[in-house]
C-alpha positions in Angstrom: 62.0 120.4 126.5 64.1 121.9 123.7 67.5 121.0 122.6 69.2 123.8 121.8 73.0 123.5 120.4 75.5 126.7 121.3 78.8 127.0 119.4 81.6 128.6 121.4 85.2 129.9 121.5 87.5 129.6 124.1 91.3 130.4 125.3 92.0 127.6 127.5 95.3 129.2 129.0 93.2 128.9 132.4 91.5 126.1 132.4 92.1 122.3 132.6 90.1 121.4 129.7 86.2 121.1 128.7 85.4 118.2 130.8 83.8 119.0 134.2 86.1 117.2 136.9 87.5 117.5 141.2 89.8 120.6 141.7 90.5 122.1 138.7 88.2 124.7 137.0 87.2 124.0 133.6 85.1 125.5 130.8 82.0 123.2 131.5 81.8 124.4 134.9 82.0 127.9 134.4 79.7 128.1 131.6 77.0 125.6 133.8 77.7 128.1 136.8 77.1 130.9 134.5 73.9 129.2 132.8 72.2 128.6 136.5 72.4 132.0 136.8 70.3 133.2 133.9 67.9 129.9 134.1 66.5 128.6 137.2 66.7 125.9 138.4 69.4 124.4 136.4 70.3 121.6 138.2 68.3 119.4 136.4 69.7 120.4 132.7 73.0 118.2 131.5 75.6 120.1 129.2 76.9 117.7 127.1 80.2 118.6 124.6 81.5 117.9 121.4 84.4 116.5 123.1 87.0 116.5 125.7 90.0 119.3 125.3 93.3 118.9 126.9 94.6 121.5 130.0 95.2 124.6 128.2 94.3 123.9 124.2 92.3 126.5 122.7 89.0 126.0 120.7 87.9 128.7 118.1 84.7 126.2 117.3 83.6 124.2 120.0 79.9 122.8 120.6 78.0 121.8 123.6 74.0 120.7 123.6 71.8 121.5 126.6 67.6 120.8 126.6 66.0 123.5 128.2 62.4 123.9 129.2 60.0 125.2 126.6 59.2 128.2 128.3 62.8 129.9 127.8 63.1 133.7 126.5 65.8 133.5 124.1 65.6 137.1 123.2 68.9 138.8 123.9 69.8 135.3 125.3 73.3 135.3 123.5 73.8 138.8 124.7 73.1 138.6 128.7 75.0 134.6 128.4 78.1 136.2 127.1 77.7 139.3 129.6 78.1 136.7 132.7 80.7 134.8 131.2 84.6 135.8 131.6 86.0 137.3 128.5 88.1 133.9 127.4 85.1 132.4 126.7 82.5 133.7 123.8 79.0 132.3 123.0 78.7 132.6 119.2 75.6 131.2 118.8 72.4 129.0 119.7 70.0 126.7 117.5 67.5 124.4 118.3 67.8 121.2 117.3 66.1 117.8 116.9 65.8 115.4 120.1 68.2 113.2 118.5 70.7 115.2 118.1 73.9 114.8 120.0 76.7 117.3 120.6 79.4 115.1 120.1 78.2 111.7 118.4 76.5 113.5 115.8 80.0 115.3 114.0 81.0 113.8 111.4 84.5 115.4 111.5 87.0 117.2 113.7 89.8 119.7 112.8 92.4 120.5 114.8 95.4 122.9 114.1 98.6 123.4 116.2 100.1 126.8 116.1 104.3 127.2 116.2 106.6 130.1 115.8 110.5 130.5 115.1 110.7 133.9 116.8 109.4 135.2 119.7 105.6 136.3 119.9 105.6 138.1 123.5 102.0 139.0 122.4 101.0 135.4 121.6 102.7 134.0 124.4 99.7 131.6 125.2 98.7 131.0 121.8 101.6 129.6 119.9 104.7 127.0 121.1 107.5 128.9 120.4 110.8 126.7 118.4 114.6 127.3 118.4 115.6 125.1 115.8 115.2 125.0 111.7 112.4 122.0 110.2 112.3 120.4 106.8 108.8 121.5 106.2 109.1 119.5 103.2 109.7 115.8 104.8 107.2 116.4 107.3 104.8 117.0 104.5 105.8 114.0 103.7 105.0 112.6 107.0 101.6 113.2 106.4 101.0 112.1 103.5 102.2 108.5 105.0 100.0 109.5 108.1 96.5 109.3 105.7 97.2 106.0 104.9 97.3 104.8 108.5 94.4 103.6 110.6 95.5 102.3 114.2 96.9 105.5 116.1 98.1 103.4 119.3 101.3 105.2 119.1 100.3 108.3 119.7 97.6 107.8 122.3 97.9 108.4 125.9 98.9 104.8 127.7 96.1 104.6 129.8 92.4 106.2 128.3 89.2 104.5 128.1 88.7 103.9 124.5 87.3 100.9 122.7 90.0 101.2 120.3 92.4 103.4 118.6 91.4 103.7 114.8 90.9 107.4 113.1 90.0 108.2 109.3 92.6 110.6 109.0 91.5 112.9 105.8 93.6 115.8 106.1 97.3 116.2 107.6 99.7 118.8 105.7 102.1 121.6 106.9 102.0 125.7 105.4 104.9 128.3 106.8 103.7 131.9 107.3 106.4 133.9 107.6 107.9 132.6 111.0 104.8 130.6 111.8 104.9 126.8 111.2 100.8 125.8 111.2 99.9 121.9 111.5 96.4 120.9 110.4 94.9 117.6 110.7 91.3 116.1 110.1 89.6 112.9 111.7 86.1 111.5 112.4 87.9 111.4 115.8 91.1 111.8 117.6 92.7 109.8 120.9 93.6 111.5 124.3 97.1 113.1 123.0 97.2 112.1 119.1 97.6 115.9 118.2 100.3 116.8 120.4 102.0 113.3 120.1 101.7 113.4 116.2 103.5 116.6 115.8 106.4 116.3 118.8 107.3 113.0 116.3 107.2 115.3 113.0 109.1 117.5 114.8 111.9 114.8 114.8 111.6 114.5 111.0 111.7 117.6 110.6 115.0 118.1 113.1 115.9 115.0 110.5 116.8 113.1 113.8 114.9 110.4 112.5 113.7 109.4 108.6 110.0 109.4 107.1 110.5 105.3 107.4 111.0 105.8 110.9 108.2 107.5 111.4 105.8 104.9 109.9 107.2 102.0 111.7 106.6 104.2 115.0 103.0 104.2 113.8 103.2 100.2 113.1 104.6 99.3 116.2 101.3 100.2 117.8 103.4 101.6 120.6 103.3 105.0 122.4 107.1 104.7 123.9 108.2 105.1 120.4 107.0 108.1 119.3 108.6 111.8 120.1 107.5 113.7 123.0 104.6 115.8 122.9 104.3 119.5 122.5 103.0 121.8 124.7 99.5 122.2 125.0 99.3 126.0 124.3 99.5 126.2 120.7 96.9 123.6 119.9 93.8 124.7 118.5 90.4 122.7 117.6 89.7 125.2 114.8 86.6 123.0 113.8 83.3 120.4 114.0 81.6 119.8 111.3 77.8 118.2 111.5 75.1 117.7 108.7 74.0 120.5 109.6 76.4 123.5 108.9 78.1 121.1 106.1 
């Protein structure tokens, strides 16, 4: 057997996430019904992701590993696997790998942006939260620079979710303005179920300057997910990348 490592892209408007699961189509299953169709049999073979994605975020990089039997033609594989597949989700590429490698225990770092605008995008619709009000992009700047220096994300983790525990080496966190676009961008060896979303429905409040930058660290000390802000919608969140040894 091979282990061959494909990176893909995907609008997840229509799906309820990566992770295979009962009544609800997802992008696991459509790209394991597709595979079965160009490799026989396939029942045997185990896709295994980078990570889980929420009902409707969006991934421009996403990974998945698969071992396949020695004996596979990859010539014009990427073409005829991105013919079968619906047009929300692309196959960039393929690579083998060693046997050790693992899709999503081998990244070293995940990179997630979520996408807002201050007018209305009718052609973006599904690809950006749209917002009403004015932000202080500066004070929620200032939000993440606090946010770096935390650890323990409890507050802004979904209540129930079968983690070990809720620590993240937050590298990156910072706010740019395009225009009318407000882009969020934040980097972790990992995130909890939620942490995105939850993170920037509480800068929103800073930002609204409903509540103060000391506010918003003691709703990260209070290691409690009742005080923190709503989340956002799913739609304009983004995992824009994974990095691994390998394409470092």
């Amino acid at each position: 057997m091979k282990r061959v490592l494909f990176e893909i892209a995907f609008n997840g408007k229509n799906y309820h996430g990566w992770q295979i699961q009962e009544n609800a189509i997802t992008i696991q299953e459509i790209i394991q019904e597709k595979l079965s169709v160009l490799i026989r049999p396939f029942n045997d073979i185990n896709l295994v992701g980078c990570g889980r994605t929420d009902k409707g975020v969006h991934a421009e990089q996403f990974f998945f590993h698969v071992d396949f039997p020695d004996d596979i033609d990859y010539d014009n594989f990427l073409y005829k696997f991105n013919q079968v597949l619906p047009s929300d989700i692309l196959v960039k590429s393929h690579q083998i790998v060693d046997s050790d490698f693992h899709a999503r225990f081998s990244a070293i770092s995940r990179t997630y942006e979520y996408r807002l605008t201050q007018k209305k995008e009718p052609f973006l619709n599904s690809l950006f939260s749209y917002i009403r009000y004015d932000l202080d992009i500066g004070l929620m700047n200032n939000c993440c620079e606090k946010l770096i220096s935390y650890k323990d994300f409890t507050s802004f983790s979904k209540v129930h979710t079968d983690v070990n525990n809720f620590i993240c080496n937050v590298t990156e966190a910072f706010w740019r303005q395009e225009k009318h676009q407000l882009i969020f961008t934040i980097k972790s060896n990992r995130f909890l179920r939620n942490m995105v979303r939850a993170i920037v429905g509480t800068m929103l409040l800073v930002g609204r300057k409903k509540i103060s930058i000391q506010d918003f660290c003691h709703i990260i000390e209070s290691e409690n997910r009742s005080a923190a802000g709503p989340s956002v919608k799913a739609k304009g969140l983004f995992l824009v990348n994974v990095a691994y040894q390998i394409n470092e």
